[in-house]
TORKOL-4160 file (C-alpha; in steps of 0.2 Angstrom, whole numbers, padded with zeros to 4 digits, m for minus):
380
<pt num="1" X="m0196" Y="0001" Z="0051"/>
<pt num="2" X="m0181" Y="m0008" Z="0060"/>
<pt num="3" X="m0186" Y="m0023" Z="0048"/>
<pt num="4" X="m0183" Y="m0012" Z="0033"/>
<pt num="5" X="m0166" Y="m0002" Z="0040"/>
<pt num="6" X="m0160" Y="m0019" Z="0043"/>
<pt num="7" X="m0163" Y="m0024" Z="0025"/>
<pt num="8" X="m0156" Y="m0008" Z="0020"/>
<pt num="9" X="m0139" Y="m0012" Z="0031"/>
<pt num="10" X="m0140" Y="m0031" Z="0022"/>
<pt num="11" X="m0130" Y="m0039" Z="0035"/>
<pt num="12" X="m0130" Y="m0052" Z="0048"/>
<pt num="13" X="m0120" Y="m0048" Z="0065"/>
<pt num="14" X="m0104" Y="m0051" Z="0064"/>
<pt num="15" X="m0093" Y="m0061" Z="0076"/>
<pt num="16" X="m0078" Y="m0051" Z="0076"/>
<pt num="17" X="m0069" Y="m0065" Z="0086"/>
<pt num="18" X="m0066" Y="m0074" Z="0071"/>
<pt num="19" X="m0055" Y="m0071" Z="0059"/>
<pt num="20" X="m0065" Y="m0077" Z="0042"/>
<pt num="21" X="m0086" Y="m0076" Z="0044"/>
<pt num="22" X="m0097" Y="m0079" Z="0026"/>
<pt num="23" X="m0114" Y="m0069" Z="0029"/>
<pt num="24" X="m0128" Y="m0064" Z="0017"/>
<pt num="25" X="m0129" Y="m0048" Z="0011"/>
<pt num="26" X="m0146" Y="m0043" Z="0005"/>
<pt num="27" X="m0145" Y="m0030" Z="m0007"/>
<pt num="28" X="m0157" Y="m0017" Z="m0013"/>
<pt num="29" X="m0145" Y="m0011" Z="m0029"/>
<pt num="30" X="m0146" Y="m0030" Z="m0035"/>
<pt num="31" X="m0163" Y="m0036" Z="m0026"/>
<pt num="32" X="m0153" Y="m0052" Z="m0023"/>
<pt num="33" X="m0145" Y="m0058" Z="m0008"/>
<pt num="34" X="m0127" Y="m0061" Z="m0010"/>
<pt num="35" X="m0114" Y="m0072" Z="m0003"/>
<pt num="36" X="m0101" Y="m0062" Z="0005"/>
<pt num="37" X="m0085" Y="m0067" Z="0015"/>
<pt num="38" X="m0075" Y="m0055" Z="0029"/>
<pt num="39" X="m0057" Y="m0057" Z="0036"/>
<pt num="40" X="m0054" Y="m0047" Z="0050"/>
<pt num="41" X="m0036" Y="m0046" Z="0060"/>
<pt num="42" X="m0036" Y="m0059" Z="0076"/>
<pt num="43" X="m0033" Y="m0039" Z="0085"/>
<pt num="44" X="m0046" Y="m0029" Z="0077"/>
<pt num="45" X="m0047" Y="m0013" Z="0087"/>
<pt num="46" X="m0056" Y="0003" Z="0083"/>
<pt num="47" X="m0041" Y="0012" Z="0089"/>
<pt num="48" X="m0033" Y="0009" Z="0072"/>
<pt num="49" X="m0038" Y="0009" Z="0053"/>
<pt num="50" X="m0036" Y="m0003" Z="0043"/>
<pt num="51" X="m0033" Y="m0006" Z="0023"/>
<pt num="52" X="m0050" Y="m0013" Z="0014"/>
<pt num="53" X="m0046" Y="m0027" Z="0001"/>
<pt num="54" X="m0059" Y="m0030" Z="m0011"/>
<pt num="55" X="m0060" Y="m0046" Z="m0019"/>
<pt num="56" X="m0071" Y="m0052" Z="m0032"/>
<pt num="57" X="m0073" Y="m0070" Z="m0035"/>
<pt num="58" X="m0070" Y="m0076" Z="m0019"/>
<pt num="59" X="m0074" Y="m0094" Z="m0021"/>
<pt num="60" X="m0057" Y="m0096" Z="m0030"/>
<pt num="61" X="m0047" Y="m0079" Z="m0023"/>
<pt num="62" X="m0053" Y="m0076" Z="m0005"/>
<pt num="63" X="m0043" Y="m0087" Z="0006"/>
<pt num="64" X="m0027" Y="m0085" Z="m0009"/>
<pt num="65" X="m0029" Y="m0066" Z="m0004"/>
<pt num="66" X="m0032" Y="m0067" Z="0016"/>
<pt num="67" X="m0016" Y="m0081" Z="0016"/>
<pt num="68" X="m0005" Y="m0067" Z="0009"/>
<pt num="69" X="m0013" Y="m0054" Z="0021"/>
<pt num="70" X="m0010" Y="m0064" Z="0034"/>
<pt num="71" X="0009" Y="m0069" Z="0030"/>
<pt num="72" X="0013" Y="m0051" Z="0025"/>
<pt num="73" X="0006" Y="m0041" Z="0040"/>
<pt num="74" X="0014" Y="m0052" Z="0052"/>
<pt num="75" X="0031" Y="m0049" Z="0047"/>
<pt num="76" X="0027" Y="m0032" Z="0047"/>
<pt num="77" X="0028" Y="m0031" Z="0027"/>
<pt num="78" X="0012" Y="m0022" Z="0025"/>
<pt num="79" X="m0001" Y="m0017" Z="0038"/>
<pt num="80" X="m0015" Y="m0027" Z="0046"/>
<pt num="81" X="m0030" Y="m0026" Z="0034"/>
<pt num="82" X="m0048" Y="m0030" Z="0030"/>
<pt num="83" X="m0053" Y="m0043" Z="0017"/>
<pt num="84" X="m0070" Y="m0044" Z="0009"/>
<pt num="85" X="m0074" Y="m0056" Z="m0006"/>
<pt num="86" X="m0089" Y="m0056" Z="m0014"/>
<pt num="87" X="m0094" Y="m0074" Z="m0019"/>
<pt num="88" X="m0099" Y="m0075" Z="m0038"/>
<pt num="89" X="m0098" Y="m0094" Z="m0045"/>
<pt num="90" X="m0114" Y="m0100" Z="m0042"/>
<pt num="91" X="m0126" Y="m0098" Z="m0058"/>
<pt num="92" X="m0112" Y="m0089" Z="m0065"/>
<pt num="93" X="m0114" Y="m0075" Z="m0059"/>
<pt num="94" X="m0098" Y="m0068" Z="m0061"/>
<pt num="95" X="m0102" Y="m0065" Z="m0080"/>
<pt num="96" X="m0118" Y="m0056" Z="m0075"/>
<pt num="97" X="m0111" Y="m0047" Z="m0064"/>
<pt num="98" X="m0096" Y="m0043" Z="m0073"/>
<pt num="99" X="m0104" Y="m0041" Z="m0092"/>
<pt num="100" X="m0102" Y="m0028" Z="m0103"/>
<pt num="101" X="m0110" Y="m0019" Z="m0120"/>
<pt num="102" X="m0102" Y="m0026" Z="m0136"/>
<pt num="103" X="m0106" Y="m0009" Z="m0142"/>
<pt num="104" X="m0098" Y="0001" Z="m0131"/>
<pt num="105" X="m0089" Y="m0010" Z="m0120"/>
<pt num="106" X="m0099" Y="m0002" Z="m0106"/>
<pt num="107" X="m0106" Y="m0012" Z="m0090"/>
<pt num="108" X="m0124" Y="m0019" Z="m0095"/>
<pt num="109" X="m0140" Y="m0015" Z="m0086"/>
<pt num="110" X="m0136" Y="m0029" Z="m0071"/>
<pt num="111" X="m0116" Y="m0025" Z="m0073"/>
<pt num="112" X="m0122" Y="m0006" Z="m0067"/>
<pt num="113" X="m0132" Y="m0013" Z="m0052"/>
<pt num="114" X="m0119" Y="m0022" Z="m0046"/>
<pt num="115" X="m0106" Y="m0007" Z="m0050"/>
<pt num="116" X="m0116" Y="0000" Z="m0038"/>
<pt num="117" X="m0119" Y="m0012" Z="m0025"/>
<pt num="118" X="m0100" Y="m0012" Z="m0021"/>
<pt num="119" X="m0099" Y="0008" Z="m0023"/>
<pt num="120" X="m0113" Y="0014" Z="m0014"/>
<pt num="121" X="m0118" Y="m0002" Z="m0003"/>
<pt num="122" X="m0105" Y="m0012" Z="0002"/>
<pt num="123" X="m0089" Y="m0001" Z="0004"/>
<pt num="124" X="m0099" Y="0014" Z="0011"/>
<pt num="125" X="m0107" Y="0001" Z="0026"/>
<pt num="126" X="m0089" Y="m0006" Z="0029"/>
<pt num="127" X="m0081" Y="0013" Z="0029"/>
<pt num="128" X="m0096" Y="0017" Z="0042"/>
<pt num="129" X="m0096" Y="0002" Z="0050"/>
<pt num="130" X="m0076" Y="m0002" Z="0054"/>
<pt num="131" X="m0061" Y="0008" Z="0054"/>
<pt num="132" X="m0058" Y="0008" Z="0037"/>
<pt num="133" X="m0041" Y="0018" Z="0029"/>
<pt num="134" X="m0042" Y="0028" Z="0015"/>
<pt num="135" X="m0033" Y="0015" Z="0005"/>
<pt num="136" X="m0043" Y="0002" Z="m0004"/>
<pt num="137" X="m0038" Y="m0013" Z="m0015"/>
<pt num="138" X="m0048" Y="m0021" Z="m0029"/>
<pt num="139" X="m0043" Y="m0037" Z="m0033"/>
<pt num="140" X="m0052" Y="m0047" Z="m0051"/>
<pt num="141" X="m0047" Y="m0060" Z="m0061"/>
<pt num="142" X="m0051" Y="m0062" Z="m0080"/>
<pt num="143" X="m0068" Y="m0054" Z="m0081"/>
<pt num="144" X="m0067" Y="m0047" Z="m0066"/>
<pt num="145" X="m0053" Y="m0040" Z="m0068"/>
<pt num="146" X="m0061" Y="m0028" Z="m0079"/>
<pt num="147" X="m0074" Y="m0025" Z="m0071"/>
<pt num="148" X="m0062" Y="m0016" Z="m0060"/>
<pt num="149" X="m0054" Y="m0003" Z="m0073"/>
<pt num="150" X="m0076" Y="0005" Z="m0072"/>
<pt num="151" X="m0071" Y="0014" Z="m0055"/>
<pt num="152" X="m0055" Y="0020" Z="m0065"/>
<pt num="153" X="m0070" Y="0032" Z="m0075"/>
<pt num="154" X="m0076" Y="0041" Z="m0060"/>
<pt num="155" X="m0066" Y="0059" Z="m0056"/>
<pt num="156" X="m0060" Y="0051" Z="m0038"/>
<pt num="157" X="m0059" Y="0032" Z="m0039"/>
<pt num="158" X="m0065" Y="0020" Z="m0022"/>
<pt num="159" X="m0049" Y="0011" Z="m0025"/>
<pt num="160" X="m0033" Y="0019" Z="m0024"/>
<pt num="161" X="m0025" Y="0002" Z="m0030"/>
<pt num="162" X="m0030" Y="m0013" Z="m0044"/>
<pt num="163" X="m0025" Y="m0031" Z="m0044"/>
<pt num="164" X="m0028" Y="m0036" Z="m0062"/>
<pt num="165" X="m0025" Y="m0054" Z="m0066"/>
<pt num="166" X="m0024" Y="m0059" Z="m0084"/>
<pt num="167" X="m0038" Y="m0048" Z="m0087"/>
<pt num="168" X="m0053" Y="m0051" Z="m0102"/>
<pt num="169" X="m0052" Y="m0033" Z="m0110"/>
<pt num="170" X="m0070" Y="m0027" Z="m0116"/>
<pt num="171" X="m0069" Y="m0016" Z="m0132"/>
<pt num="172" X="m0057" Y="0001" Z="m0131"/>
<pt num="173" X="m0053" Y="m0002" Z="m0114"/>
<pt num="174" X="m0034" Y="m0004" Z="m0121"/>
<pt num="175" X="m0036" Y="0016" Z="m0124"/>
<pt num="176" X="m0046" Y="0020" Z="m0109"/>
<pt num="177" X="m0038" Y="0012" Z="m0095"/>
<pt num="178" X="m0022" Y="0024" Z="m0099"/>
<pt num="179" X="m0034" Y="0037" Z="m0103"/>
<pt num="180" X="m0039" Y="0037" Z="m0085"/>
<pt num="181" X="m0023" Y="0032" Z="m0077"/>
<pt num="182" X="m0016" Y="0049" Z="m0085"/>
<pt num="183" X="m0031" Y="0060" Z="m0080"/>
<pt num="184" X="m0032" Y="0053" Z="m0062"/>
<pt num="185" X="m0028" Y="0066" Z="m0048"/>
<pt num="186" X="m0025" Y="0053" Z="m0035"/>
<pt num="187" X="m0013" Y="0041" Z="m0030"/>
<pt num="188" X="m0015" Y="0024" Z="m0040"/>
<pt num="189" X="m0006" Y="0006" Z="m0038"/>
<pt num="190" X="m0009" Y="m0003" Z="m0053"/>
<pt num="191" X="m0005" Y="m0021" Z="m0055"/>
<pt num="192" X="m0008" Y="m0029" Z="m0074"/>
<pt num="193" X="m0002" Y="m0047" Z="m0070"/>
<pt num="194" X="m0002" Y="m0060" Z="m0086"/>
<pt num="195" X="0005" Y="m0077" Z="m0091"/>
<pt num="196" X="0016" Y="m0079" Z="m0106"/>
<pt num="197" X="0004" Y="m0093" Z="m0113"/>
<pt num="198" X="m0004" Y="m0087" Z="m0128"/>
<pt num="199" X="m0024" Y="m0080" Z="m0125"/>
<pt num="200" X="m0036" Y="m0070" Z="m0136"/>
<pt num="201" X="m0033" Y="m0054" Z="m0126"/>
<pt num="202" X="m0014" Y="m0057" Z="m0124"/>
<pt num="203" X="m0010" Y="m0040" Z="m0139"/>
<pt num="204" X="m0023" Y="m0030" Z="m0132"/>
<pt num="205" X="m0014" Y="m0034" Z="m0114"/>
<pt num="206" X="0002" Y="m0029" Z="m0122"/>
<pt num="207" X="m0003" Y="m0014" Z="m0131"/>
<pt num="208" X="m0011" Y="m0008" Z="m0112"/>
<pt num="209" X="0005" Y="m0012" Z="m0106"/>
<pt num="210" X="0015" Y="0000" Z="m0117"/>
<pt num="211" X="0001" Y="0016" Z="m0117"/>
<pt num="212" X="0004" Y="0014" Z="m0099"/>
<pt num="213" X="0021" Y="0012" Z="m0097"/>
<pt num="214" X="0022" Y="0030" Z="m0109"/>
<pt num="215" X="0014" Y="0040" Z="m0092"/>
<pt num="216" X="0026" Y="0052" Z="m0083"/>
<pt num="217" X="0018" Y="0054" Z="m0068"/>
<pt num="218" X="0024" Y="0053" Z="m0050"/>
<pt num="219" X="0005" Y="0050" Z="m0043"/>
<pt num="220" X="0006" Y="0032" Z="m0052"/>
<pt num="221" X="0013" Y="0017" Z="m0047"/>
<pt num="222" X="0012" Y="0004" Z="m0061"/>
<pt num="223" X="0019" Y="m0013" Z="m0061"/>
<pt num="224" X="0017" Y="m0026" Z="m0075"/>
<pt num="225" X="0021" Y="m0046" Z="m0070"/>
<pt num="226" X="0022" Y="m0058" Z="m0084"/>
<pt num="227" X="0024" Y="m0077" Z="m0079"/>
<pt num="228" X="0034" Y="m0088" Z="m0090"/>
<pt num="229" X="0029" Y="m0103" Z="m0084"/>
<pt num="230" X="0011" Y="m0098" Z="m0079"/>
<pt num="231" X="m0006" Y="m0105" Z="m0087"/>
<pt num="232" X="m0023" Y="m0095" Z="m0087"/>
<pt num="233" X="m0027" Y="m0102" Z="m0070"/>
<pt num="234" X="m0011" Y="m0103" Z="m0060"/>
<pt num="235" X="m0004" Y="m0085" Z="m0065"/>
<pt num="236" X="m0019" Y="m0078" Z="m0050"/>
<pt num="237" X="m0006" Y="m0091" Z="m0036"/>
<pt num="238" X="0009" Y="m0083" Z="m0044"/>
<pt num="239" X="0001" Y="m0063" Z="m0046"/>
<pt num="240" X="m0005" Y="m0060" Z="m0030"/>
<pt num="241" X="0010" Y="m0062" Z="m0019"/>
<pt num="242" X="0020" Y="m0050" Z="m0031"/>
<pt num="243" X="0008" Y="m0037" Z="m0030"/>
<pt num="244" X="0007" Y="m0036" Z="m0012"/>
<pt num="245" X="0025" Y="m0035" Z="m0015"/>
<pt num="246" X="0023" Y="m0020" Z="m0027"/>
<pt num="247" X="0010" Y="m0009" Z="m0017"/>
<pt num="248" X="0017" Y="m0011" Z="0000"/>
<pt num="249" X="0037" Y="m0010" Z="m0004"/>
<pt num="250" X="0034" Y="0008" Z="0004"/>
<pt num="251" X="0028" Y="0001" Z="0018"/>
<pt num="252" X="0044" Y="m0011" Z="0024"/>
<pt num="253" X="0061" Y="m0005" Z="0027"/>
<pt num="254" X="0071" Y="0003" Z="0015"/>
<pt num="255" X="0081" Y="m0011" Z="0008"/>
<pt num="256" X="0101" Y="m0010" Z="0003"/>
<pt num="257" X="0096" Y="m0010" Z="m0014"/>
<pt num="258" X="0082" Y="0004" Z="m0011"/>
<pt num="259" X="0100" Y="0014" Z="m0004"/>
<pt num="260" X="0110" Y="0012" Z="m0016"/>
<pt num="261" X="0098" Y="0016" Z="m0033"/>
<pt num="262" X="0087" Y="0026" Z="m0026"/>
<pt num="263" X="0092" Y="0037" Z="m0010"/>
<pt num="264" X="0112" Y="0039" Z="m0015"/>
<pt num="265" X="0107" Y="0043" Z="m0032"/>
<pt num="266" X="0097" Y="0057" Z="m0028"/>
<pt num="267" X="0099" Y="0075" Z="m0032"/>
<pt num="268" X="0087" Y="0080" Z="m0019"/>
<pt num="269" X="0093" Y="0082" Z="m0001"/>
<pt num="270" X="0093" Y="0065" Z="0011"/>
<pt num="271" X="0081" Y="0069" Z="0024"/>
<pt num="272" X="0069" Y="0075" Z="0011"/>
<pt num="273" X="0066" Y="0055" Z="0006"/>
<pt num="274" X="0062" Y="0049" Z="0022"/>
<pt num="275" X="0050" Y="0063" Z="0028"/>
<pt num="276" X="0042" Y="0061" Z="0009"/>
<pt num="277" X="0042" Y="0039" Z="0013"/>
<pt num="278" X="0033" Y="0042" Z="0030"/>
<pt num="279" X="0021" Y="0054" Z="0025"/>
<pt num="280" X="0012" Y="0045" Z="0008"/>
<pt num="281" X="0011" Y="0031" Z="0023"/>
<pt num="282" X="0002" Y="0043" Z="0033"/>
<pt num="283" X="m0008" Y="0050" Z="0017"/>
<pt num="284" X="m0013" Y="0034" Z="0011"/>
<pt num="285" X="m0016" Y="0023" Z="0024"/>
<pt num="286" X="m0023" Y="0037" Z="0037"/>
<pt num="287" X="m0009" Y="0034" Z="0051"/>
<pt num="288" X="0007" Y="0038" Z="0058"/>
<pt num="289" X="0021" Y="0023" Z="0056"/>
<pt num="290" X="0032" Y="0024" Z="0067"/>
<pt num="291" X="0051" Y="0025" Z="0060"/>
<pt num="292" X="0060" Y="0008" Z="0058"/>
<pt num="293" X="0076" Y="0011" Z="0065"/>
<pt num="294" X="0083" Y="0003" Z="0048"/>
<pt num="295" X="0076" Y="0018" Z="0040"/>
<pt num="296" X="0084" Y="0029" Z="0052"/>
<pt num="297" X="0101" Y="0022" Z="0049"/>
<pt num="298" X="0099" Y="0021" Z="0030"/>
<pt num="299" X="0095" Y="0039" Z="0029"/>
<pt num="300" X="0111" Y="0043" Z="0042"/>
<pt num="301" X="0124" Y="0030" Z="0031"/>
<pt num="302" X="0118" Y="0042" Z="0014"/>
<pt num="303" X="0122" Y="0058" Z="0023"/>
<pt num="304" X="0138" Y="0054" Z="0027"/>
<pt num="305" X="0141" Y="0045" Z="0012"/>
<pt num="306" X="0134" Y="0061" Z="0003"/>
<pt num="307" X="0139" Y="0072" Z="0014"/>
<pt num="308" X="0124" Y="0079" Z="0016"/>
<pt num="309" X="0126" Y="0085" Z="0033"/>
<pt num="310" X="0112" Y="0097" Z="0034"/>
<pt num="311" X="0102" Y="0081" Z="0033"/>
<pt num="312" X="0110" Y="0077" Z="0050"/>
<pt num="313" X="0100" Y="0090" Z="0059"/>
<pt num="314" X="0080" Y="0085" Z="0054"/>
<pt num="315" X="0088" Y="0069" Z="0057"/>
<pt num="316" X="0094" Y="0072" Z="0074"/>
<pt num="317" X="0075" Y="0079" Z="0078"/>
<pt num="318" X="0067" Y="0065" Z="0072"/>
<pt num="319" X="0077" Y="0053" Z="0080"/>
<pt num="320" X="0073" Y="0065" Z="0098"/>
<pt num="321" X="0052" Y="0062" Z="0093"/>
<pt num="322" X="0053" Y="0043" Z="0090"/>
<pt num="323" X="0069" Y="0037" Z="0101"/>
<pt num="324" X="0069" Y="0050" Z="0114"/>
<pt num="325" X="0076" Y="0039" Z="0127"/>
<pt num="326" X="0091" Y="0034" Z="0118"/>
<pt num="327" X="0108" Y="0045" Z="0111"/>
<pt num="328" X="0102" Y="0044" Z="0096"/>
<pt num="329" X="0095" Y="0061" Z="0092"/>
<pt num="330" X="0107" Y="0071" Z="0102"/>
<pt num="331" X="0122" Y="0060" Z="0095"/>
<pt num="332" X="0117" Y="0067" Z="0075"/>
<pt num="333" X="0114" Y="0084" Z="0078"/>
<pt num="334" X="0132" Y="0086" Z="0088"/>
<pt num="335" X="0139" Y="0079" Z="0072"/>
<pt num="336" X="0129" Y="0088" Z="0063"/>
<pt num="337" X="0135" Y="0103" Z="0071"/>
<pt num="338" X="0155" Y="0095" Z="0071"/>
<pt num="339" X="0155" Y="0095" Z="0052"/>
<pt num="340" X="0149" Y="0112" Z="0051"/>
<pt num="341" X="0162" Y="0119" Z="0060"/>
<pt num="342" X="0152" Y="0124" Z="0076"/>
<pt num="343" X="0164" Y="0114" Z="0089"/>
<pt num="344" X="0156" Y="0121" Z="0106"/>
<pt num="345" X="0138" Y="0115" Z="0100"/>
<pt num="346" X="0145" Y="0098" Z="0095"/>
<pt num="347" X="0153" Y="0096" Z="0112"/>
<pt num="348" X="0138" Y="0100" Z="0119"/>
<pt num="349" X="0127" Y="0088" Z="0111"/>
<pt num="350" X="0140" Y="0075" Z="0113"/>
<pt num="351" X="0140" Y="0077" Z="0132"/>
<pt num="352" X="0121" Y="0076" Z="0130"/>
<pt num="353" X="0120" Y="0058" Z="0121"/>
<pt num="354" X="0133" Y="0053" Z="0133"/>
<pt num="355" X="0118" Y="0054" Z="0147"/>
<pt num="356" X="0109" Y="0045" Z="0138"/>
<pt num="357" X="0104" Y="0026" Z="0132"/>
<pt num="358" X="0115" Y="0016" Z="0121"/>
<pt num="359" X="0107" Y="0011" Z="0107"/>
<pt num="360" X="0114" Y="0000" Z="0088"/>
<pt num="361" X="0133" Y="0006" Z="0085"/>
<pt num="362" X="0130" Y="0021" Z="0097"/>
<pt num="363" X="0140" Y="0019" Z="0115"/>
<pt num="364" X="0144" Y="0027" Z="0127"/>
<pt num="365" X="0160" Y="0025" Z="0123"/>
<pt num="366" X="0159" Y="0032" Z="0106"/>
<pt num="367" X="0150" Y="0049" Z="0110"/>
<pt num="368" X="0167" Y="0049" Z="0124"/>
<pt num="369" X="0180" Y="0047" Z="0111"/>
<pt num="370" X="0171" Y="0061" Z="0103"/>
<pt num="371" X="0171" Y="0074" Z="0119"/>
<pt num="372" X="0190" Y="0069" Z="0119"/>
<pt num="373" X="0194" Y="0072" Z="0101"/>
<pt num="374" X="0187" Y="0089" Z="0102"/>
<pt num="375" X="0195" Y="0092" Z="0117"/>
<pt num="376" X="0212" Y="0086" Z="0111"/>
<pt num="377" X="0208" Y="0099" Z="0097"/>
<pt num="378" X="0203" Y="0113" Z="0104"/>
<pt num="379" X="0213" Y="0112" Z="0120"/>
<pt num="380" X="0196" Y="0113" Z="0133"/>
């Protein structure tokens, strides 16, 4: 009985002291046993979730992926995440895994097993077996790359985002890729990445492009990269980085450019684009970020700039939650209350950041000039 459970599981122990293990994965969907490669963060702890990337052909992808992972994380630019890649060069089986109907353009009888292997073997044992977020990547190339736009047909994808390098299109899926983009109730990241050189798929690409590019809808984030100088074979080295770039831009710090197109221009009140930023962190990576201090100060910079200075006030609480040792908190919501025309509240909440911690272009000596001014005006 243990002898079959652990057939079942398909994997050899894992030595989570290393960063990078290849095991054998012995499937009962595909009756084969499978070459599969792990990356896991030098820190890996069960008191925090983690991304799962997905990465078919690993022999040429794997260690592009984990490099970017790596690099990324590390500056903080996305969060620490766990890399699979199933190997698939070897007899080519990346075409059998990865083949479809001429007639319908559907997976063939071994391209449904192995549909399955990932859906119901592999990311189930990783989800039960780590601390696996609720966001997922899959990452393909050519043929694989398709393969990926199948879990776009179920009503609730694994995946919430797709890395699809110069994909090879199998019949309609120009039509139902878009299809399912549009129906999708869930948050998507789609990335079509393709080289300007010429290719047999390279209008069907296109015309996915433009059906895709047609979809209103704020649940989607779709990003096309098309590579000038790129061949069929290095547009994967120039894709990936980009991608990363794409999907976890809501991740980083909200950049000067992100303020002046996106957060001045909006109609919607100032506060309401931070707490919306931090919350599809929290939705789709299952935790709380804590507040970059840069965002704090973006968000303050547009309410003055805006004059949006009921923003100050969730602003001000905010800042109490995630800074509460500094003036921060105290410091907004006096001048929260100053521009409103509540003077004695404002002087209270001044006299309050005075007590506490400096912190940025706060001071002391700028929440004093402030007591001052009041008092100057209102004769105290």
């Amino acid at each position: 009985m243990k002898k079959c459970l652990f057939a079942l599981i398909g994997f050899l122990c894992l030595n989570l002291n290393a960063q990078v293990q290849k095991e054998i994965f012995e499937s009962f969907k595909l009756q084969e046993r499978r070459d599969v490669s792990y990356y896991f963060p030098e820190d890996y702890s069960d008191d925090k979730l983690y991304p799962l990337i997905i990465v078919l052909d690993a022999d040429y992808f794997f260690d592009l992926v984990v490099a970017n992972v790596k690099f990324q994380s590390r500056l903080d630019r996305m969060p620490e995440s766990i890399v699979v890649g199933i190997h698939q060069s070897e007899n080519d089986l990346r075409w059998e895994d990865c083949d479809w109907e001429d007639g319908t353009g559907l997976p063939t009888e071994k391209g449904k097993m192995f549909y399955e292997f990932l859906g119901t073997e592999l990311i189930p044992y990783m989800a039960t077996t780590y601390k696996i977020a609720p966001f997922k990547m899959f990452v393909g190339y050519d043929i694989t790359a398709n393969f990926g736009n199948y879990y776009l047909f179920k009503d609730n994808s694994f995946f919430n985002s797709f890395v699809s390098i110069s994909p090879v299109l199998a019949p309609e899926m120009e039509n139902r890729v878009p299809e399912r983009l549009s129906a999708l109730n869930q948050t998507i990241f789609y990335n079509l990445i393709l080289e300007k050189a010429p290719s047999e798929d390279r209008q069907l690409i296109l015309q996915m492009n433009h059906s895709i590019n047609s979809i209103e809808k704020e649940s989607l984030h779709y990003f096309f990269d098309e590579y000038e100088d790129a061949d069929h074979e290095s547009v994967a080295a120039y894709g990936i980085s980009k991608a990363f770039d794409n999907v976890f831009k809501i991740y980083r710090p909200i950049t000067p450019e992100e303020y002046k197109t996106e957060i001045v221009t909006s109609e919607e009140p100032v506060f309401n684009y931070l707490e919306k930023r931090y919350n599809t962190i929290e939705d789709l990576f299952g935790f709380e970020k804590q507040v970059e201090l840069n965002d704090i100060m973006a968000i303050y910079a547009a309410c003055l700039k805006k004059q949006d200075y009921e923003s100050l006030k969730p602003l001000a609480d905010l800042c109490k939650k995630e800074f509460p040792e500094t003036m921060m908190g105290f410091y907004f919501e006096a001048e929260h209350y100053e521009f409103l025309g509540e003077p004695k509240k404002a002087f209270k909440a001044f006299e309050k950041a005075f007590q506490m911690e400096e912190i940025d272009f706060l001071t002391k000596d700028l929440a004093l000039e402030k007591i001052d001014a009041l008092k100057a005006d209102f004769g105290w």
